[in-house]
N, C-alpha and C positions, 0 to 999 in steps of 0.2 A: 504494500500500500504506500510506502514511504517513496519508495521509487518513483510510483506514478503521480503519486502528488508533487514532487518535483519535476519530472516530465511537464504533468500538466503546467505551473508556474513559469517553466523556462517559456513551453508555446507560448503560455497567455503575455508572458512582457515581449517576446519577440512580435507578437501580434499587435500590440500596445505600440510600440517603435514605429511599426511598419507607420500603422495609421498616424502616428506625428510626424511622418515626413521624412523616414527613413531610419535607420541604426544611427547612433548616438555617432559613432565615426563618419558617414556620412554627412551630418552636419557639420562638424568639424573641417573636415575637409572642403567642404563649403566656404567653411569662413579663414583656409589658409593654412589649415595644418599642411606641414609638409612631412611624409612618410615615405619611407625604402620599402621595398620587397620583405615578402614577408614577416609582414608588421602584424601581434597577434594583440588586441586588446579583450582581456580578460572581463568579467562582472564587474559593475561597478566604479570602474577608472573616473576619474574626474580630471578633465582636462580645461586648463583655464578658457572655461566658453568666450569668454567678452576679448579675450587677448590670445585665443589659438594660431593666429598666425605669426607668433612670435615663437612659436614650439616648430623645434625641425628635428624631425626622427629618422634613425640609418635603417641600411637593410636591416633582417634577422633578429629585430627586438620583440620583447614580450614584457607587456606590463599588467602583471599580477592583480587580482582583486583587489579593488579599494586603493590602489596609486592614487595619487593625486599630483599634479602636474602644475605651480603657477609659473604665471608670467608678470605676475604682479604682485604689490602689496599695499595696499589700500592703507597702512600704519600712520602711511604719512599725511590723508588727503586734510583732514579736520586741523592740524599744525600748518599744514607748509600751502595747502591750497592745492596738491597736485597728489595722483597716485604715482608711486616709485613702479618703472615697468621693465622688463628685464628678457633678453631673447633666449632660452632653452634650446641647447642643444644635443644630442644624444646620438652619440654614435651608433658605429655596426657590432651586430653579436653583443646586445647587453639584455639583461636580464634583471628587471629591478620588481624586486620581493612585495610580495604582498603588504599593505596598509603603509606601504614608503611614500614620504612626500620630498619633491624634487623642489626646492626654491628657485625662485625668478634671477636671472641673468644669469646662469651655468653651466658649462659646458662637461661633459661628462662622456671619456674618450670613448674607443673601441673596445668591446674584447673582456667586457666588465658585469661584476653582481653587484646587485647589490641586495645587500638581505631584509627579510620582510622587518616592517616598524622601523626601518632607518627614515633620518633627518637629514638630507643631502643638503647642506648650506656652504660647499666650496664646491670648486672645480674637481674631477674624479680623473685622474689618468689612464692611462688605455693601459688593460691588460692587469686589473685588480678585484680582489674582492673588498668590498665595505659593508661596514654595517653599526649602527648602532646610532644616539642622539646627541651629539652632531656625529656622523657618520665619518669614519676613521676607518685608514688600512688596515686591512687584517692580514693578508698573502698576497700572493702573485693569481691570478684566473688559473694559471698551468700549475702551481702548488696545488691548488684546490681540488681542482679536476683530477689530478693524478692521485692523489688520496681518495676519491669517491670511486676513483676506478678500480683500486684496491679493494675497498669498501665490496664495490660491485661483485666482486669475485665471492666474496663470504656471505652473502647474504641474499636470501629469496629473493628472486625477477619473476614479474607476471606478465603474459602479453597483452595483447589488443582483449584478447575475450575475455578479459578480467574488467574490464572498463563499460560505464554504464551506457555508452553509446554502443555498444554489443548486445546488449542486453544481461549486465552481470545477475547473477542467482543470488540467495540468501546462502545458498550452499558453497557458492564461492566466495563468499563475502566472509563467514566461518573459515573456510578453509585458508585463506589469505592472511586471518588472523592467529590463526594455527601456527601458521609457517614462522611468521615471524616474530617467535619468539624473546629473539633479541630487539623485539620492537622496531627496528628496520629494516625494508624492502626495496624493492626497485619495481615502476611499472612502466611499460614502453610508453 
């Protein structure tokens, strides 16, 4: 039952979108976003609507549930008479974690994590992991990777027909949590 009531809720907002005039990307893109190839926006992102065309995104990104993107900062308009406004940039192959907010005017290299709940308020260099409030190095992207691939070798992988757009079971939803005992897996 839980399934299909999530099923049903993903139709009913995709249906919901349609009728306002497109996906939430779509309008964005409307008003200037700039995006690369394989650009994947997750549930819930929030992208600075009023200032999207100051946002430029590379190939091969993914921004997690609940990102949030500004391009501005409104702190200053009721002192100084003006909003502070800032262009976003994000390179190719970055992957910024779930409930991460990206502050206005930064540029944030290629080849980069960043981890869910992070607070990006500088510039991020190509080819690292960050994470945390204000969000600080942690490794190198190829340190990272090469530990998870480690990782990968010791620990339960499930394929495609473990994933709900297969239509996963109760019985493999048990069985998956069977396996991973050590409470980490991997799923394609």
């Amino acid at each position: 039952k839980e399934n299909d009531m999530s099923l049903i809720k993903r139709v009913l907002r995709k249906t919901i979108r349609i009728a306002k005039g497109g996906s939430p990307l779509d309008r964005h893109l409307k008003r200037g976003l700039k995006v690369g190839k394989n650009f994947s926006l997750l549930e819930d992102v929030i992208l600075d609507y009023s200032h999207t065309f100051h946002i430029e995104i590379g190939d091969d990104v993914t921004l997690a549930p609940r990102v949030h993107i500004l391009a501005h900062d409104a702190s200053t308009k009721k002192h100084l008479g003006y909003t502070r406004i800032g262009k976003v940039t994000i390179g190719d192959r970055v992957f910024i974690g779930a409930s991460a907010i990206i502050l206005p005017g930064l540029v944030i290299g290629s080849d980069v994590i960043i981890g869910a709940g992070s607070v990006v308020s500088s510039d991020i260099p190509n080819g690292v992991v960050v994470a945390g409030n204000p969000a600080k190095v942690i490794c190198t992207t190829t340190d990272y990777i090469d530990r998870k691939r480690k990782e990968l070798k010791k620990v339960p992988c499930f394929g495609e027909e473990y994933t709900f757009s297969t239509g996963l079971t109760q019985k493999q939803m048990d069985e998956m949590n069977q396996k991973m005992a050590e409470r980490i897996g991997y799923i394609v």
